[in-house]
C-alpha positions in Angstrom: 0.0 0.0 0.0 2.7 2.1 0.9 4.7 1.2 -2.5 1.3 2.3 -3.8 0.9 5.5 -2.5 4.9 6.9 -3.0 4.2 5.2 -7.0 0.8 7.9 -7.6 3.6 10.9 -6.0 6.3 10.5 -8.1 3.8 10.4 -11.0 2.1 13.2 -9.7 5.2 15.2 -9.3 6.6 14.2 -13.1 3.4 15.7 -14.1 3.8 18.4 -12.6 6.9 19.3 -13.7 6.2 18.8 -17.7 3.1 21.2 -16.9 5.1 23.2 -15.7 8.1 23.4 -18.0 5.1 23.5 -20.4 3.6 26.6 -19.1 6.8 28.4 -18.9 7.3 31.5 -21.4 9.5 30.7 -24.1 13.3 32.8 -23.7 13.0 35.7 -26.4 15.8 35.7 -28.6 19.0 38.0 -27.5 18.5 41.3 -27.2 20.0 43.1 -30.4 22.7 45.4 -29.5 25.5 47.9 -30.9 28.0 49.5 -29.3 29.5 52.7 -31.0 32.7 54.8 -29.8 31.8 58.3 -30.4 33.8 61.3 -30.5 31.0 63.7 -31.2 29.9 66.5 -28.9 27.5 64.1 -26.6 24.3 66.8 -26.9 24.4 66.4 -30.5 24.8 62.6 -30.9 23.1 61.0 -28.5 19.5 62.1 -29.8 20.3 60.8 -33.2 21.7 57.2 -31.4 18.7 57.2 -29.5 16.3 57.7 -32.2 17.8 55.0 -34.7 17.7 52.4 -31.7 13.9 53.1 -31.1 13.3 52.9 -34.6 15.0 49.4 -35.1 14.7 47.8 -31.8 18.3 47.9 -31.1 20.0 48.5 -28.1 22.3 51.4 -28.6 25.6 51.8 -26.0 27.7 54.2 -26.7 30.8 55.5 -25.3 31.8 59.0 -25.3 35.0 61.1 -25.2 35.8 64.0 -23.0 36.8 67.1 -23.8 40.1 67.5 -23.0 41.7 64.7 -24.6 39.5 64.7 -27.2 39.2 62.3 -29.5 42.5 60.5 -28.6 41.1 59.2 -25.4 38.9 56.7 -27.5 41.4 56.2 -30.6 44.1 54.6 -28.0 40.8 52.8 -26.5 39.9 51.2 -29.9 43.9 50.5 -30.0 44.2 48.7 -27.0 40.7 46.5 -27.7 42.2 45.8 -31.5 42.6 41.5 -30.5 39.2 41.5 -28.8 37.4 44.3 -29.9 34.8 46.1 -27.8 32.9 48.4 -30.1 31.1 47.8 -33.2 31.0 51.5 -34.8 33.1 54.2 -34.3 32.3 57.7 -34.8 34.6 60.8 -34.9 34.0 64.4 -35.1 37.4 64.3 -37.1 38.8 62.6 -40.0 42.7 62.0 -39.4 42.7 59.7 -36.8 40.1 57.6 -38.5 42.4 57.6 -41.6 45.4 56.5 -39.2 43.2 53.9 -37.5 41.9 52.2 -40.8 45.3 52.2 -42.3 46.6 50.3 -39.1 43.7 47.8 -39.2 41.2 48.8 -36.8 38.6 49.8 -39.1 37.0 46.9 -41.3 35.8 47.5 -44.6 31.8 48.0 -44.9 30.2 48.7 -48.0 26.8 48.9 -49.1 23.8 50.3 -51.7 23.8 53.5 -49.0 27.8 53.9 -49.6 28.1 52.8 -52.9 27.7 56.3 -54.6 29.2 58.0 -51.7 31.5 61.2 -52.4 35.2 60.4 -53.5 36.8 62.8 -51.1 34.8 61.8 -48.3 35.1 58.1 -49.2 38.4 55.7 -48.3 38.4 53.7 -51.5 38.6 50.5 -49.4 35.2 51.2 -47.9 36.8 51.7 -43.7 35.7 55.2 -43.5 33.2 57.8 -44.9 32.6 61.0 -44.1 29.6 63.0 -42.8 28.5 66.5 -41.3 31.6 69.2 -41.9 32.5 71.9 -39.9 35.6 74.1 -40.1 38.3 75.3 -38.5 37.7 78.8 -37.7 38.7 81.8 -35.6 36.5 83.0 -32.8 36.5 86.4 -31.4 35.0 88.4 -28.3 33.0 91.2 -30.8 32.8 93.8 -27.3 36.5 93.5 -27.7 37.1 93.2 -31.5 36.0 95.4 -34.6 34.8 93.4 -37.3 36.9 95.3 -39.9 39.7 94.3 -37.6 39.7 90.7 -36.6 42.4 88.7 -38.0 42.2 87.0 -41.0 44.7 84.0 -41.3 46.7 82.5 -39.3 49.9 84.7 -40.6 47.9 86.9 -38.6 47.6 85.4 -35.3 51.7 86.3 -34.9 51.4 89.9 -35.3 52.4 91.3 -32.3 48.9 93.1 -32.2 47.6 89.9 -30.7 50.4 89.1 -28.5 49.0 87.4 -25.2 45.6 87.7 -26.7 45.0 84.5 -28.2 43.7 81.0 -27.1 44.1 77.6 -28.7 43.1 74.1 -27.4 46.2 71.9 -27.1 47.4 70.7 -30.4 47.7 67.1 -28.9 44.0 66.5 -29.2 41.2 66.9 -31.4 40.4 69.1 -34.2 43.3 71.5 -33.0 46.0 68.5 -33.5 44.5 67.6 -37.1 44.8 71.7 -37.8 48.3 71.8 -37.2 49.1 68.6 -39.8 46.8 70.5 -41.7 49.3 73.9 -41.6 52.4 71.2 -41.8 51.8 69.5 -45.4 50.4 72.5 -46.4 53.3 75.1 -45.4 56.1 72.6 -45.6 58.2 71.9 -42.4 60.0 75.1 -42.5 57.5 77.7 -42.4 55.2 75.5 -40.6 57.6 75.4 -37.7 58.0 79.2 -38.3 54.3 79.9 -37.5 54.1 77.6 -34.4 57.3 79.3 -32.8 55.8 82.4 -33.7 52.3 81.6 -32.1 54.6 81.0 -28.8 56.7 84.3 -29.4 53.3 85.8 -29.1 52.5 84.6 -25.7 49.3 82.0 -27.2 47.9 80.7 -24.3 46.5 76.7 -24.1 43.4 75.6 -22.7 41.8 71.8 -22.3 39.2 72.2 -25.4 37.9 74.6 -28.1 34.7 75.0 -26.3 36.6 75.9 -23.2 38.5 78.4 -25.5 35.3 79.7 -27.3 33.8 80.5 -23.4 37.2 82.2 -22.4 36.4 84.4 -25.3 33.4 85.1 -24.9 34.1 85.7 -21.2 37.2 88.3 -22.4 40.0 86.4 -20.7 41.3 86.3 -24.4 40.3 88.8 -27.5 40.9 85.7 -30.1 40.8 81.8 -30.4 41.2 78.7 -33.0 38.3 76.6 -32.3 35.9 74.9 -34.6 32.4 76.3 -35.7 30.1 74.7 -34.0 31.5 76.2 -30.2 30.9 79.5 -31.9 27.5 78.7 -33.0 26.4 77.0 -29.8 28.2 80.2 -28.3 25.7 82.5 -30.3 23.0 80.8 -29.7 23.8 81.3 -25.8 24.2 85.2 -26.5 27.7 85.1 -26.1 29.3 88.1 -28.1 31.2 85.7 -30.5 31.7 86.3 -34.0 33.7 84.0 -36.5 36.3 84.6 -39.6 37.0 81.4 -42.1 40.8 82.2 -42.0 43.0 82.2 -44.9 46.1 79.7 -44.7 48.6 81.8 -47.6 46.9 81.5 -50.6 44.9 78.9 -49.7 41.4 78.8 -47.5 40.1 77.3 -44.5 40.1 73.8 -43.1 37.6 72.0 -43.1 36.6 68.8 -41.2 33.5 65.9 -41.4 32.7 63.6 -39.2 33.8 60.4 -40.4 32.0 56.8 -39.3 33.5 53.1 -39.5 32.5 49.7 -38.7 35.4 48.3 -36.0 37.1 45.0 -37.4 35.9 41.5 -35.9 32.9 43.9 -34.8 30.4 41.7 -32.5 27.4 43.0 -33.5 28.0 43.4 -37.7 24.9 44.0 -38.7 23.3 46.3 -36.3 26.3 47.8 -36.7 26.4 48.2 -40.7 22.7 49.3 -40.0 23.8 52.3 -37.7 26.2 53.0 -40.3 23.6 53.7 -43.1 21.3 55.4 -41.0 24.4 58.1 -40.0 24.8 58.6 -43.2 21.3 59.4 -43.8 20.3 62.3 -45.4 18.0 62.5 -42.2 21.3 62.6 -39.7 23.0 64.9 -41.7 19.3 67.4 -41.6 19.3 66.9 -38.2 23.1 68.1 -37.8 23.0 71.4 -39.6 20.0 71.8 -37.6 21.2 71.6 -34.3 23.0 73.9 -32.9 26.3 73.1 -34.1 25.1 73.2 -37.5 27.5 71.0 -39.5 27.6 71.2 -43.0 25.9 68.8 -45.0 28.6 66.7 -47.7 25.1 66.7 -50.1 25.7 69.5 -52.2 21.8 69.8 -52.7 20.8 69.9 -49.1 24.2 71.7 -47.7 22.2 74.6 -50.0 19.6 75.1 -48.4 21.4 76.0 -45.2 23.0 79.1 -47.1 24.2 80.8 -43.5 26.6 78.0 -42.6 28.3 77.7 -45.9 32.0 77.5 -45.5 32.8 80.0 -48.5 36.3 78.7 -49.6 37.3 75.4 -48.5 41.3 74.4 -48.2 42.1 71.5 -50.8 43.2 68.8 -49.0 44.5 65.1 -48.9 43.0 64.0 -45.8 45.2 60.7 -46.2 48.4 62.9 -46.5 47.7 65.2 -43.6 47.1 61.9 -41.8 50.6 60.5 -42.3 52.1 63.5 -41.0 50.0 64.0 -37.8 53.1 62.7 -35.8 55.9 65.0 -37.3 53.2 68.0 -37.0 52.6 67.4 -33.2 56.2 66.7 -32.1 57.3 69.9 -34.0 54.4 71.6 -32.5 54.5 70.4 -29.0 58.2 71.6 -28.9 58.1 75.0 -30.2 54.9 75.7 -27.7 57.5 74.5 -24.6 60.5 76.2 -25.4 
């Protein structure tokens, strides 16, 4: 009887459990994610990262520079990560450390329908990089402190001894301000390239941890003058700072100008969420949505950069982004010396 009784349990219990196991919800499939490295001024990217991952159920993580080391902060991250790679995408607000890091193999290749037709000069003809969303390099000054008839006009001007001790400039180690001075290397030559740097020291150039901490010092009058990029002026203006902007003249030629520049990471995790973010920052909808922020970048479709007329950059500098690249470390070294001595 007892043998009877502990039989019916043990059934009973069995049948519980397949009911159970039975009545359990099935696992959903893994969560789609992508994880994108992103050098862009967080207030302007994140909106457009959160908006593609609601739109196709992905999981967006990104990881964000700060601004004193920027940019550099997550190029030696992606360096350090290259034999188990952490992020899918990454996305600069510049364009010679991506060229530096695709050349070195960090950056796969990813093309697609979206890139095929993509412009040549902001294309790397093995498909690692494209660019996006331009600004320029640009000088910045205090307009309570400045006539506009007499703000300076190239960088030959920045070493008249008009603006001696008056002038700010984010460290050339990082960010836009270290691609600017490779820029004013190829395109000068070594010689007077060093030239202009000792003579931005002879003039008592001050440096500061950013160009939006420069444009702010400006605007503030603790300096008359800065290098900084155009959006920090335009977010400047549109906190009713008294900033005003010149496109500087480099000799004969005209003024920088930089995109933002997106690549998928090689042995990326998450390839196709992350060849999907890719296509949808380079969007006609992302680059609307940057030249109507606040930092207003400049569209690199001709048609739609036109019908934002007040941000035009009126004479861009012609320049090998992939030669400016390769002599980012002769530019800085030279740079960094004549600013200590």
């Amino acid at each position: 009887m007892a043998k009877s009784i502990l039989t019916c349990l043990i059934v009973l219990q069995c049948l519980s459990f397949i009911s159970g196991c039975r009545n359990q919800p099935e696992k959903s499939p893994a969560e789609k994610t992508v994880v994108v490295y992103c050098s862009a001024d967080q207030d302007f990217a994140e909106p457009i990262l959160e908006r593609f991952g609601e739109r196709m159920g992905i999981k967006v993580l990104p990881r964000f520079d700060v601004e004193a080391t920027k940019t550099m902060g997550l190029v030696q991250r992606l360096r350090s990560e290259a034999s188990n790679p952490q992020a899918d995408v990454y996305w600069s607000n510049e364009i010679f450390e991506t060229v530096r890091l695709a050349k070195d193999g960090i950056l796969g290749t990813f093309t697609s329908e979206v890139t095929k037709n993509w412009p040549k000069a902001f294309a790397d003809p093995q498909g690692r990089w494209y660019g996006f969303g331009q600004r320029a390099r640009v000088i910045a000054y205090n307009t309570r402190l400045v006539k506009k008839g007499e703000a300076p006009r190239s960088i030959e001007d920045l070493v008249d001894p008009r603006w001696k001790g008056r002038v700010l400039m984010a460290r050339p180690q990082f960010g836009t301000t270290r691609g600017h001075m490779a820029a004013i290397w190829i395109h000068y030559g070594p010689e007077k390239a060093t030239a202009i740097y000792k003579g931005l020291k002879q003039n008592g150039i001050r440096m500061v941890n950013g160009n939006s901490t420069a444009a702010r010092m400006v605007a503030e009058g603790q300096a008359w003058a800065c290098l900084t990029d155009t959006d920090d002026v335009w977010v400047g203006q549109r906190n009713g700072w008294p900033l005003e902007l010149v496109y500087p003249r480099h000799g004969e030629a005209g003024t920088l100008v930089i995109p933002n520049t997106v690549g998928l990471v090689q042995g990326a995790k998450h390839p196709q969420e992350a060849g999907a973010l890719i296509e949808y920052l380079l969007s006609e909808e992302v680059e609307r949505a940057l030249a109507e922020s606040d930092s207003h970048n400049v569209p690199v479709r001709m048609e739609l950069a036109g019908k934002f007329p007040r941000y035009r950059i009126p004479e861009p500098m012609k320049v090998d982004y992939t030669v400016v690249a390769e002599g980012i470390n002769s530019a800085v070294q030279a740079v960094t010396k004549a600013l200590e001595k």
